[in-house]
C-alpha atoms as a printed R data frame, in Angstrom:
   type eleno elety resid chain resno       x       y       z
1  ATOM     1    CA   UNK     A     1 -52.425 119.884 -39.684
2  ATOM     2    CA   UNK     A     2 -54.379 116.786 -37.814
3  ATOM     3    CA   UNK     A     3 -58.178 117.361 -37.848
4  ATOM     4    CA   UNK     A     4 -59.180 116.397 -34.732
5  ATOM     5    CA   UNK     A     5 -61.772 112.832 -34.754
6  ATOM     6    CA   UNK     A     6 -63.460 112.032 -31.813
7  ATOM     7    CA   UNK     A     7 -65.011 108.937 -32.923
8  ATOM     8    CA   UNK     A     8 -61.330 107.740 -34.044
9  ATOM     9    CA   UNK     A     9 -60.365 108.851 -30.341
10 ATOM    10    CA   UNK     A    10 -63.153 106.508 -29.215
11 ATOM    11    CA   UNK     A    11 -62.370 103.065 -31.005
12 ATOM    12    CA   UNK     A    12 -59.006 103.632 -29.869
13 ATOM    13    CA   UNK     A    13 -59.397 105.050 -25.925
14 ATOM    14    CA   UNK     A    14 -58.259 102.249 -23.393
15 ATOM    15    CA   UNK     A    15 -60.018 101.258 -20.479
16 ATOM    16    CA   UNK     A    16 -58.915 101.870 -16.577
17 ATOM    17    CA   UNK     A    17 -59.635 100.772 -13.632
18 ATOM    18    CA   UNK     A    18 -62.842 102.483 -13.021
19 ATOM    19    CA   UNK     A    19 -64.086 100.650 -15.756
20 ATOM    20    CA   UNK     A    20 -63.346  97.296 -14.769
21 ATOM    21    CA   UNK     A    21 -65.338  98.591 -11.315
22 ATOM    22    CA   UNK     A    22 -68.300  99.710 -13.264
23 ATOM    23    CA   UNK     A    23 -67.775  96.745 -15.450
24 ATOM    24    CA   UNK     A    24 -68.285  93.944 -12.554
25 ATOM    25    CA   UNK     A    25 -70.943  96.449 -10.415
26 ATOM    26    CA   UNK     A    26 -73.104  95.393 -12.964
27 ATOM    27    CA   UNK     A    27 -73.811  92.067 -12.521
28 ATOM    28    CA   UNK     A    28 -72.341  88.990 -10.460
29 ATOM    29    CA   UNK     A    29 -69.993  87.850 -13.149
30 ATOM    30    CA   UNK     A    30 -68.554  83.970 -13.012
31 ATOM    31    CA   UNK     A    31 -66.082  83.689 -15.041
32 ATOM    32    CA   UNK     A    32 -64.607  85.353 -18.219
33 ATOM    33    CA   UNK     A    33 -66.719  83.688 -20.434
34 ATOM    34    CA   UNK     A    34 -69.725  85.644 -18.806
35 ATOM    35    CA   UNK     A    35 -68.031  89.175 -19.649
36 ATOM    36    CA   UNK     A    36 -67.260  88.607 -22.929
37 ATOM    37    CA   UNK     A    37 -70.219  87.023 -23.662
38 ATOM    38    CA   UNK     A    38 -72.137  90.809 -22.341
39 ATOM    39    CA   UNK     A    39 -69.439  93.148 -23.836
40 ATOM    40    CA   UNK     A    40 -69.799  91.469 -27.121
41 ATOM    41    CA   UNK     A    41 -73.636  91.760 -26.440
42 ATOM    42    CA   UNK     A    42 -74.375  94.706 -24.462
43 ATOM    43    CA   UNK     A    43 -71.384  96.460 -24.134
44 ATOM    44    CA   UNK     A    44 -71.044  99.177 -26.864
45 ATOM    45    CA   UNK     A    45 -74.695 100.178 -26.137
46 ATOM    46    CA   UNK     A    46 -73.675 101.178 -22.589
47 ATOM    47    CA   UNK     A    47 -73.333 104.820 -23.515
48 ATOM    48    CA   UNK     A    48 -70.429 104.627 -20.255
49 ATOM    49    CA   UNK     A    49 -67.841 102.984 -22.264
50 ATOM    50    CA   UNK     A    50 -66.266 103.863 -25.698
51 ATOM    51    CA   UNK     A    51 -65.630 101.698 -28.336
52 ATOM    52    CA   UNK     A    52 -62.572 101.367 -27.737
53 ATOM    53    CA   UNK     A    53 -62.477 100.739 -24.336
54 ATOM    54    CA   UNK     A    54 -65.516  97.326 -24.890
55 ATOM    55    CA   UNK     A    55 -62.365  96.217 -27.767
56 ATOM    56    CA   UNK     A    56 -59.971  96.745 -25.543
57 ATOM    57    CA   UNK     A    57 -61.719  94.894 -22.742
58 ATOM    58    CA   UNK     A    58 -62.974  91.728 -24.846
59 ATOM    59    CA   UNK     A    59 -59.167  91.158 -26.323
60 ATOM    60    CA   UNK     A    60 -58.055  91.398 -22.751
61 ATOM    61    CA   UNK     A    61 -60.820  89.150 -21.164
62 ATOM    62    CA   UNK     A    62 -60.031  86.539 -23.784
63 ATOM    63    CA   UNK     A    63 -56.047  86.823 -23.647
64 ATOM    64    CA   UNK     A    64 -56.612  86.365 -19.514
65 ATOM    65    CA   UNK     A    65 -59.272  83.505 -20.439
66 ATOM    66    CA   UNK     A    66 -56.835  81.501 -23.113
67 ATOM    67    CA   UNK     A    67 -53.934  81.797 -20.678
68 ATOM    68    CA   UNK     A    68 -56.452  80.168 -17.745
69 ATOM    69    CA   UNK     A    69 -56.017  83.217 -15.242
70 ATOM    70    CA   UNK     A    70 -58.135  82.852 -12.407
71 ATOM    71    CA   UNK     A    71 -60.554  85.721 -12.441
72 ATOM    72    CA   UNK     A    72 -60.430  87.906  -9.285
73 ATOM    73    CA   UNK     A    73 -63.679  89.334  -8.103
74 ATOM    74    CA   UNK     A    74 -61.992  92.610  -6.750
75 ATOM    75    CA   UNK     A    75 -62.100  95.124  -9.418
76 ATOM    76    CA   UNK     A    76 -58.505  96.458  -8.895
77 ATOM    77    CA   UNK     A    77 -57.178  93.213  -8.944
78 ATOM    78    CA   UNK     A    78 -58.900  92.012 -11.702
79 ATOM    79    CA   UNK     A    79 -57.610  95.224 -13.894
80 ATOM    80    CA   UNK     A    80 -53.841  94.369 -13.132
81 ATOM    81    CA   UNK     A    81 -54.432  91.111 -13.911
82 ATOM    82    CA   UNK     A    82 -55.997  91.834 -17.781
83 ATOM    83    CA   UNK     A    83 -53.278  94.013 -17.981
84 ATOM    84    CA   UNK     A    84 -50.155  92.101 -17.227
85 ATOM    85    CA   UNK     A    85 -51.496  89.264 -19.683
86 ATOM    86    CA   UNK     A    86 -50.803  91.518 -22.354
């Protein structure tokens, strides 16, 4: 029988696109650099987004950085984007 874990459910809980929206709502981002720089920073105290979700972001962010993606300003866009660089 699995004992339910909620903070294992956390660190390992994707992001969507609603994140990425409240993600870039919060500031006027630049470039990657600039949201990984915050979600390594600020990101796991925004009570918003789980753990998992700032990982999942900042490996994403950096994959889409180190394959020099251009970084969309549109929320929706910029999800599919992180997502097909996986």
């Amino acid at each position: 029988m699995k004992i339910h874990d909620p903070a294992s459910q956390a660190m390992q809980k994707d992001y969507d696109v609603t994140d990425i929206e409240r993600l870039m709502g919060k500031r006027d981002w630049k470039n990657y650099d600039d949201v990984i720089k915050w979600l390594k920073k600020e990101g796991d105290e925004d009570r918003r987004f789980t753990p998992g979700e700032v990982q999942h972001m900042i490996d994403d962010f950096s994959r889409a950085r180190d394959k020099g993606m251009d970084f969309p300003q549109e929320p929706e866009q910029l999800y599919k984007k992180l997502k097909s660089s996986r």
